[in-house]
Structures are given as C-alpha cells and as structure tokens.
Backbone as CSV, one residue per row, in Angstrom:
resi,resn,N_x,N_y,N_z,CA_x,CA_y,CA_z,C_x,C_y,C_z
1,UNK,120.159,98.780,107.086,118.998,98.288,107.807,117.769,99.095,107.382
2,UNK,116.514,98.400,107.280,115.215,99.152,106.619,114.593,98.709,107.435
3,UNK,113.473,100.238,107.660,112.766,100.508,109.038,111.393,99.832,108.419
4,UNK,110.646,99.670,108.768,108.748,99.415,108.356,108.194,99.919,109.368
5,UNK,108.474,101.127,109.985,108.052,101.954,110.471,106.458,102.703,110.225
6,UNK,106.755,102.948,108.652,105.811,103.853,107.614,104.828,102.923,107.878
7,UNK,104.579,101.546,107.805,103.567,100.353,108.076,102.918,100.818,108.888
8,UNK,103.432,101.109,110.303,102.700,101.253,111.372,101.395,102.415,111.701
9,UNK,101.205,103.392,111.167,101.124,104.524,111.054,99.312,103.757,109.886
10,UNK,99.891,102.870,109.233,98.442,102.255,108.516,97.870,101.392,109.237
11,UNK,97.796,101.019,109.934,97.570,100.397,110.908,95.804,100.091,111.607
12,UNK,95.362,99.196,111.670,94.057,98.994,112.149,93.696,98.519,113.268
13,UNK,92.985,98.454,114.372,92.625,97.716,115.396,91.376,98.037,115.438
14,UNK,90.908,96.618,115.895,89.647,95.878,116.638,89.935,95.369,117.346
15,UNK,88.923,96.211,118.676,88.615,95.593,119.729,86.938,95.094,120.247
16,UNK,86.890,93.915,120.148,85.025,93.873,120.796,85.550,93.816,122.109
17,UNK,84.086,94.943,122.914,83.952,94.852,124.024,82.693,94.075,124.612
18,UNK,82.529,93.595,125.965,81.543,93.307,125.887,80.528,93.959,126.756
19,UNK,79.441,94.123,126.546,78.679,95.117,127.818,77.568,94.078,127.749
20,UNK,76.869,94.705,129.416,75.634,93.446,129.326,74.399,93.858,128.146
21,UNK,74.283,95.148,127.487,73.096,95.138,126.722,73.569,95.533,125.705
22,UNK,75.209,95.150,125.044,75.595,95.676,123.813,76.818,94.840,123.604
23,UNK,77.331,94.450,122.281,78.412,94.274,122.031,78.955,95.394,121.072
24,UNK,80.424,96.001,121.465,80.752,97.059,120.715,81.633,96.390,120.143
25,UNK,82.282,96.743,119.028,83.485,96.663,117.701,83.787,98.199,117.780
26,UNK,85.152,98.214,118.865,86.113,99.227,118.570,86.691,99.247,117.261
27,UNK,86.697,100.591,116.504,87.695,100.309,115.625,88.581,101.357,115.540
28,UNK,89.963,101.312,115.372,90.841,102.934,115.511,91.885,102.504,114.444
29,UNK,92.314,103.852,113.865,93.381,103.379,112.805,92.486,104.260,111.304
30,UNK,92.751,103.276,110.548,92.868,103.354,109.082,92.128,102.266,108.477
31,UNK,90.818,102.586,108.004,89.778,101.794,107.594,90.365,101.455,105.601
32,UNK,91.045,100.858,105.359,91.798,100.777,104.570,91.548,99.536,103.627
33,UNK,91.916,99.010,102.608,91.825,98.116,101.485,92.220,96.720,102.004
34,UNK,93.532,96.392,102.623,94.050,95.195,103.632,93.023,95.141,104.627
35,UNK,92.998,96.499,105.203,91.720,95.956,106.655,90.427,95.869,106.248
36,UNK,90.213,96.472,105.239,88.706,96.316,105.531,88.010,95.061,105.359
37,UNK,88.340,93.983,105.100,88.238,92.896,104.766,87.905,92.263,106.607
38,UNK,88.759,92.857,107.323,89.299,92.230,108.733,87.844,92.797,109.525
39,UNK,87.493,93.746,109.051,86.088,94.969,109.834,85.218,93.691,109.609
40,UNK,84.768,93.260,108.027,83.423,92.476,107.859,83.522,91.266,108.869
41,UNK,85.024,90.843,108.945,85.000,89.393,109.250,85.106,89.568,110.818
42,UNK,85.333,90.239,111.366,85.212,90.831,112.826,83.854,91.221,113.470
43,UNK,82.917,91.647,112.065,81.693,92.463,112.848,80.993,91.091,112.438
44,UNK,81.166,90.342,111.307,80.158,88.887,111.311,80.759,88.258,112.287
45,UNK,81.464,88.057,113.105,82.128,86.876,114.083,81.113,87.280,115.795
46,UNK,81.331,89.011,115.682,80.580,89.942,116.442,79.018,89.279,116.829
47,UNK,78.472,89.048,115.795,77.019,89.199,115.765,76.538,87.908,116.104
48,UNK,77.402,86.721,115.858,77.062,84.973,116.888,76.507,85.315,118.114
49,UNK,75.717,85.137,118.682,75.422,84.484,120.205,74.990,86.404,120.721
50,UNK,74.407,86.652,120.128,74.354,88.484,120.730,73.410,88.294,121.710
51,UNK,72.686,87.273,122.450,71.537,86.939,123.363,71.023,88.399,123.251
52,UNK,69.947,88.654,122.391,68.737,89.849,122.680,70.331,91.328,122.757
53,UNK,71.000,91.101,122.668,71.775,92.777,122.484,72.168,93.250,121.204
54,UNK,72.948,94.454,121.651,72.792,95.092,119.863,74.469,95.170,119.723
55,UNK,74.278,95.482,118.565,75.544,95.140,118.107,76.040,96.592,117.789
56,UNK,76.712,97.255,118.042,77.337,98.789,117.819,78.728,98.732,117.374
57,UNK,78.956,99.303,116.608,80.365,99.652,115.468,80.801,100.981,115.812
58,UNK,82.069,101.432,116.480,82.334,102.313,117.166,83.452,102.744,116.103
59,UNK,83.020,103.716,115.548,84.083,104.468,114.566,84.946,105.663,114.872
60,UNK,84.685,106.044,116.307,84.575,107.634,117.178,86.393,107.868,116.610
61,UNK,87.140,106.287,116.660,88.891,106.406,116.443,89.245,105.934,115.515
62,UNK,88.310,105.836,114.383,88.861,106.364,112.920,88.997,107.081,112.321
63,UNK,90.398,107.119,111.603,91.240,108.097,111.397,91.450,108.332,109.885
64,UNK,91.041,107.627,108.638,90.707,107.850,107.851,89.781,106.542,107.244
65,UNK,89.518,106.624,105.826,88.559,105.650,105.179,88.909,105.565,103.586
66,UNK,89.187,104.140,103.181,88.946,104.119,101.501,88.107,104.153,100.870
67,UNK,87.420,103.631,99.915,86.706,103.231,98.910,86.184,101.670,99.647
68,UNK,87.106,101.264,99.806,87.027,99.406,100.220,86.571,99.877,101.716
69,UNK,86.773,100.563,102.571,86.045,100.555,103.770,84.952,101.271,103.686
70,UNK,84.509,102.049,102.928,83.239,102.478,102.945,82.311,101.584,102.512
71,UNK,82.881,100.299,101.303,82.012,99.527,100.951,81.918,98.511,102.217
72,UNK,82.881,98.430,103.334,82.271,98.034,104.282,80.862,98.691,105.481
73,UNK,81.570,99.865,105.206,80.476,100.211,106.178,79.101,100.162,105.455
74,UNK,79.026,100.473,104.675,77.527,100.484,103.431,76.975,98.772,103.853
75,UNK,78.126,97.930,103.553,77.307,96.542,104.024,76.773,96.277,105.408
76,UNK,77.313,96.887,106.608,76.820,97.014,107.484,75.903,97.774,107.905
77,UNK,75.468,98.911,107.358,74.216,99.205,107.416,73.254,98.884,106.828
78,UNK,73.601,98.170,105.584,72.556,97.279,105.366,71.955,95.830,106.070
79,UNK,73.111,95.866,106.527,72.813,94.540,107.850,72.115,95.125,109.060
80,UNK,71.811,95.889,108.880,71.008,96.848,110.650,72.467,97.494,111.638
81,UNK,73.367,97.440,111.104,74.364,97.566,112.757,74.200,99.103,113.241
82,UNK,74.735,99.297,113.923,74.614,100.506,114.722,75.841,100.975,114.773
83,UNK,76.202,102.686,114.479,77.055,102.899,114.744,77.269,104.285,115.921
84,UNK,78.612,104.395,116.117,78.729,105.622,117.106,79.968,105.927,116.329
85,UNK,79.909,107.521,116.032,80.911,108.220,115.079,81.080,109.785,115.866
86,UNK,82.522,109.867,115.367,82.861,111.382,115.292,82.538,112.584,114.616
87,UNK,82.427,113.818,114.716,81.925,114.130,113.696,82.149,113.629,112.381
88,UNK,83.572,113.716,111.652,83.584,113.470,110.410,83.075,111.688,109.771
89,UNK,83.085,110.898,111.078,82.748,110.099,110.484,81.107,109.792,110.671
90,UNK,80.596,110.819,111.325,78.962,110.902,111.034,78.526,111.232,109.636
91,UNK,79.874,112.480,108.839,79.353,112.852,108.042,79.380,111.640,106.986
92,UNK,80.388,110.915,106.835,81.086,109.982,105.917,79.532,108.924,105.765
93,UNK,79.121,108.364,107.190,78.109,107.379,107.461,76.816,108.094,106.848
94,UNK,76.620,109.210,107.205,75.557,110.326,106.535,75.059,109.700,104.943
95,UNK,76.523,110.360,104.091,76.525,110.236,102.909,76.083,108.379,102.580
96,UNK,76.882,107.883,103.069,76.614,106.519,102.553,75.479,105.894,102.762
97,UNK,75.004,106.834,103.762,73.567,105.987,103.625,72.413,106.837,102.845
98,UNK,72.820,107.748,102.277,71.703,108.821,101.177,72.363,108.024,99.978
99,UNK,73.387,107.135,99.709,73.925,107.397,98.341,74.884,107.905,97.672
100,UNK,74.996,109.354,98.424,75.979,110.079,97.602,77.359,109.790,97.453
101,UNK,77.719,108.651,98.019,79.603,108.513,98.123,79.340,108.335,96.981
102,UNK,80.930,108.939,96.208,81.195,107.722,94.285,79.824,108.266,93.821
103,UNK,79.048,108.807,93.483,78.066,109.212,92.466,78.518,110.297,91.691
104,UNK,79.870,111.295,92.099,80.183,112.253,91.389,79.086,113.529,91.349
C-alpha cells in the first residue's frame, strides 16, 4: 500500500473572506508551480463585484514560495492589490517590487 501523504505537506489553501470594507484572499501552504496558477485565478474571481472595497492578499500563512508564485505575486502588484505579510514574506514582496528577485 502507498501513502501520498508527502502530497499533503505541498499543499495550498484559499480562503476569501468577506468584510464590509475589504475582501481578503487567505492564503496558507506552499505558493508553488501547480498552485500558483489557482492564486491568479482566485484573486481575479476576488476582484468581480468589490462594491467600492479593497481587495487584500493575506500571505501572513505562507510557508514557502517558487519562481512561479512570485511571478504571481509580481502580477498582482502590478494590478494594485494589497497585501498583508509576515516578516519573511514582507521581505520576499519587498524585493519583488524593487526588482531584485532572479537578477542575480
């Protein structure tokens, strides 16, 4: 019998919440190559019908990041979104928005 245990552990979740002057996009897990695809199409689904609120991307319970999720987050700040981060992922959001990710 073979476990897929190891799967779980990569693992992503989104949750939108809704507040009256914000919609948030929980995200916890592993901002990863399979998910990150799931972030864009979650935070564009997000942003329909926002009546006058803002849209916030809550990274505080992510737990690591690829290449392919950073090129998500880079597209979302180029879209205006807002985020709320942990330290390390202030620093991560930092960099990507000076440039410096991948420049070597």
């Amino acid at each position: 019998m073979r476990s897929h245990g190891q799967h779980k552990c990569d693992m992503l979740k989104i949750t939108v919440v809704e507040e009256l002057r914000r919609r948030r996009v929980i995200v916890e897990g592993k901002l990863i190559a399979p998910w990150a695809a799931e972030l864009a199409s979650a935070c564009q689904t997000a942003r329909t019908d926002l009546q006058d609120r803002e849209l916030i991307v809550d990274l505080r319970s992510l737990t690591a990041i690829s290449p392919e999720g950073e090129a998500v987050l880079l597209q979302l700040m180029r879209e205006k979104a807002k985020f709320l981060c942990g330290v390390y992922m202030k620093e991560v959001v930092r960099q990507l928005a000076r440039g410096d990710r991948g420049d070597g």
